[in-house]
N, C-alpha and C positions, 0 to 999 in steps of 0.2 A: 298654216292657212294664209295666201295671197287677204292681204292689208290694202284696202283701199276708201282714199279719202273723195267726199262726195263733196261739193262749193255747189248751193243751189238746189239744195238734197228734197226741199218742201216743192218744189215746181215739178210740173209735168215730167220732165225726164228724168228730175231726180229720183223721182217715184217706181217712174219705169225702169230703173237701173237697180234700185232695191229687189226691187220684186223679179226681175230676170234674173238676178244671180241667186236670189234668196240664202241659203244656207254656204253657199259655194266661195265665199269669202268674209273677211271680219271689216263692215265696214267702220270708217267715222265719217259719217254724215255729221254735215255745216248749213249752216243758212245765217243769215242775217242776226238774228234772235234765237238765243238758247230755247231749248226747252225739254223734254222728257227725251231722251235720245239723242238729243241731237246738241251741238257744240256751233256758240258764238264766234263765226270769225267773219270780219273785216277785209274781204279779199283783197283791198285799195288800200291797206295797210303792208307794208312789207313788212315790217319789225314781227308785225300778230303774223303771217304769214309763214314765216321766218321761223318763228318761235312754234307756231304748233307741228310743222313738220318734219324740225328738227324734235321734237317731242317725240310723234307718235309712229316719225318714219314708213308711209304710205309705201307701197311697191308701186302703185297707183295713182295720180289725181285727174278723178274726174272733171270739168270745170263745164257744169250747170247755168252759174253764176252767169247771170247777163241784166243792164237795163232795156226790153224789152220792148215799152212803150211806144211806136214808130213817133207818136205826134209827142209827146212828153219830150224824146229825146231832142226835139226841133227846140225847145225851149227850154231846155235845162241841159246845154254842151257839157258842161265841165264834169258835172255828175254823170253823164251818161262815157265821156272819156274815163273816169276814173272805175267806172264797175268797168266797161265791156271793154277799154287799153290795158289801163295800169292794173286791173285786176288780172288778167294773163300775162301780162308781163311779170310779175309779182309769183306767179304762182309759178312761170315757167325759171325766174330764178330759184325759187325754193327745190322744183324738182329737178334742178340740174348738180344743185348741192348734194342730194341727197342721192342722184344716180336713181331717182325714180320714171315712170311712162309718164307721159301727161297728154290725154283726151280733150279737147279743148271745141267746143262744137260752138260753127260757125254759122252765118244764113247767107239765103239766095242775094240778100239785100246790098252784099258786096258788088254787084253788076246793075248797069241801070238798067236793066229790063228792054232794051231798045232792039233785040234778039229778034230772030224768027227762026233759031234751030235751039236744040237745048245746048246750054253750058255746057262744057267740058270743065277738066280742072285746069287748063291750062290755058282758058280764055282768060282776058285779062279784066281783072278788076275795073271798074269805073261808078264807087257808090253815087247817090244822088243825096240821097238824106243823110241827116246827122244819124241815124242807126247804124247806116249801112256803113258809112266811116270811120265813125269808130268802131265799129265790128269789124275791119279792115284793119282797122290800125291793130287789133288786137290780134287777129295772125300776124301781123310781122313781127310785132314781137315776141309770139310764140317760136316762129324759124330762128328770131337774133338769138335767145336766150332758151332756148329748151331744147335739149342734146338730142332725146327721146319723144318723137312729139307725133301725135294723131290729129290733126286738123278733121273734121267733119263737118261741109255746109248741108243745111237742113233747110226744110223752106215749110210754110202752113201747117204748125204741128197742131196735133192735138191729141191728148190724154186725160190726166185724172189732175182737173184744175180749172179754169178759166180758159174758153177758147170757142173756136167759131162754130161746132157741131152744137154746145148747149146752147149757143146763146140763138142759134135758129131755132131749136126747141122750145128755147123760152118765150123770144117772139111768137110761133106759132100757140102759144096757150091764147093769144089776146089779138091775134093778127088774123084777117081769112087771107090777107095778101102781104107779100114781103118782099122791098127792095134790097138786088144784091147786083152788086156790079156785071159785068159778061164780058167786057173788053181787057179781061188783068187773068195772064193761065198761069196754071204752074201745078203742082203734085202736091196734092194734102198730105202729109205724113205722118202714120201713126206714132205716137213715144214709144210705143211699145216695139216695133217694129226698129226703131232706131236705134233702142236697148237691146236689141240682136244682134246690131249690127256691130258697134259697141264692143260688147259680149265676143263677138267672133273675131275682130282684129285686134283687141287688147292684148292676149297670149302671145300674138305676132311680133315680129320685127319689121312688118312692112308698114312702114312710117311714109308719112306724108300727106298732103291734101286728100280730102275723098271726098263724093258729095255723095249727101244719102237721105234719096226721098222716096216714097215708094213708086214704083212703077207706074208708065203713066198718066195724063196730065188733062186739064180741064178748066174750065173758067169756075169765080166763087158763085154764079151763078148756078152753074152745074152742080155746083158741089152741095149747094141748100137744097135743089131739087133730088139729089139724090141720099139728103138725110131724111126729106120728107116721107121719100117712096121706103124709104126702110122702116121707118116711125108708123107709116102708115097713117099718115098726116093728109090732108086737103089743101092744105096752106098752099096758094097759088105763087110761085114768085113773078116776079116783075122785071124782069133785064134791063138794067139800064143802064148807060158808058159812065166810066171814072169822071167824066165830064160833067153829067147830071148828078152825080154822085153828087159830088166836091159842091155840087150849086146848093146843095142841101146840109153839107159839112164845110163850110168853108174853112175851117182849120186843119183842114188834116194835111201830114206830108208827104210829099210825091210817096207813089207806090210804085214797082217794079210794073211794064205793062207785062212784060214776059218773063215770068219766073221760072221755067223748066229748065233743072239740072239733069243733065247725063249721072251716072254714077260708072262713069267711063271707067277709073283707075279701079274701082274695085270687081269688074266684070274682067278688068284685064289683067286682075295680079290677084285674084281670087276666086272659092267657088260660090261666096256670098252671095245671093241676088234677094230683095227685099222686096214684098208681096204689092202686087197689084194696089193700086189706091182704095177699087171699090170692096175688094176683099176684105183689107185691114178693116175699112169704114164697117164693112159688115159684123165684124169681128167686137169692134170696138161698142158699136149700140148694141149687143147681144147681150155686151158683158156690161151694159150701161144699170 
C-alpha cells in the first residue's frame, strides 16, 4: 500500500486529504504536537525532518504545514520564514533523498492582486505581504531542492476548521447585519474539492506549478450572501471597499484586490476540472 506522510494533517486539507483517500493508502500524519495518531514533527527542523523520513520512507509528502495568519505573519517575519521557507525546503530535501513526490500547496497571495484577468501559472509573482513572500520563497525552494514536486496555489479555503463560511454563521447568530468587504474577488475553494485534485495528480508524473481553486470567482461580499441564502439566514450584508474596512481594522495587511486563479495547466495537461464555487459551497453546508 502507497505510504504517505501528511505536515499539517490537523488543518483543513490535512483532514480533507484523510478523508479523500480513506483506506486507499497507509498514512503518517504530523502536526506540530503529537497526539493519538498522529506524530510530532518540527518541519523547520531539518535533522527531525531528516530523521522521520528516512525512518518511515513516505512514497508521498503531503506539505499542509503553513503559517497562515495573513496579519500575524506582518509581525512575526522570521517565524512565518521558517514554517512557510525552510519548512519546504526541509522537506523538499528530505524527499529528494529518499526519491519520494512532494505535494507542496501554495496561495493566490504570491501575486499582488493588481490583476483584471485571472492568473495564469506563468504570470509572474509579485507578493505584497509578508505571507505572500514567504510563501513564495517556499516554492523556490521547492523547484531548487525537490526532484519530484506538485506545486498547488489555492486561494479562500475552506473546510472542517477555522475559516470564513463559520465565522459568517457565527456572526449571523448575534448580527441582523454584517460587514464584508466587495472590492477584493477571487474563488472560495472547497478542502475537499482540492483533496481531488491532490488525489488525481499524485499518481501522475505531471509535475509542476498548478493553481487550484474551484471554478468561478466573486467578491467576500458575495460569498457571505451566498452562505446566508444557503443557511437560510436574514443576516443582511453590508458592502463596503477594503478602504472602510481597514478604517475599522487598522492592523490588518494588504490583501490581494484580485485574487482569481486560472487552473490553466491542469485544464491543459489534464482531465481534472474542479467544481463550480457555488456547488462545492453547497455541498459543503449540507454536510455542515
Amino acid at each position: 500500500m502507497k505510504k504517505i506522510l501528511v505536515t499539517g494533517c490537523n488543518g483543513q486539507l490535512g483532514r480533507a486529504i484523510n478523508q479523500e483517500y480513506q483506506n486507499e493508502a497507509e498514512f503518517i500524519n504530523t502536526d506540530v504536537q503529537a497526539m493519538e495518531g498522529v506524530t510530532a514533527l518540527d518541519i523547520t527542523n531539518v535533522d527531525d525532518v531528516l530523521a522521520l523520513v528516512r525512518e518511515t520512507k513516505p512514497d508521498v509528502i503531503i506539505n499542509c504545514a503553513a503559517h497562515t495568519s495573513v496579519d500575524l505573519c506582518e509581525q512575526q517575519w522570521d517565524s512565518a520564514y521558517r514554517i512557510n521557507a525552510i519548512g519546504p525546503r526541509n522537506l523538499s530535501i528530505a524527499a529528494s533523498e529518499t526519491d519520494a513526490k512532494l505535494i507542496h500547496v501554495s496561495t493566490d497571495y504570491v501575486f499582488d492582486g493588481n490583476g483584471t484577468k485571472p492568473y495564469t501559472e506563468f504570470d509572474t509573482p509579485n507578493p505584497d505581504s509578508a505571507y505572500g513572500k514567504t510563501k513564495l520563497e517556499g516554492e523556490n525552494f521547492v523547484k531548487a531542492f525537490a526532484r519530484k514536486y506538485f506545486i498547488l496555489r489555492t486561494a479562500w479555503l475552506y473546510g472542517d476548521g477555522k475559516n470564513f463560511v463559520k465565522t459568517m454563521l457565527r456572526l449571523a447568530e448575534s448580527h441582523d447585519t454584517v460587514s464584508v468587504v466587495n472590492d477584493q474577488l477571487g474563488s472560495p475553494t472547497s478542502a475537499v474539492e482540492l483533496a481531488k485534485m491532490i488525489h488525481y495528480l499524485e499518481p501522475t508524473e505531471n509535475y509542476g506549478v498548478f493553481h487550484a481553486t474551484c471554478e468561478g470567482s466573486c467578491s467576500w461580499a458575495d460569498f457571505a450572501e451566498e452562505i446566508y441564502k444557503l443557511a437560510g439566514k436574514g443576516t443582511k450584508v453590508e458592502r463596503v471597499t477594503t478602504e472602510e474596512y481597514r478604517r475599522m481594522n487598522p492592523n490588518q495587511a494588504p490583501r490581494p484586490a484580485y485574487s482569481v486563479l486560472d487552473n490553466y495547466m491542469a485544464r491543459l495537461t489534464s482531465d481534472f476540472q474542479m467544481a463550480d464555487w457555488k456547488d462545492a459551497l453547497e455541498e459543503y453546508m449540507t454536510n455542515l
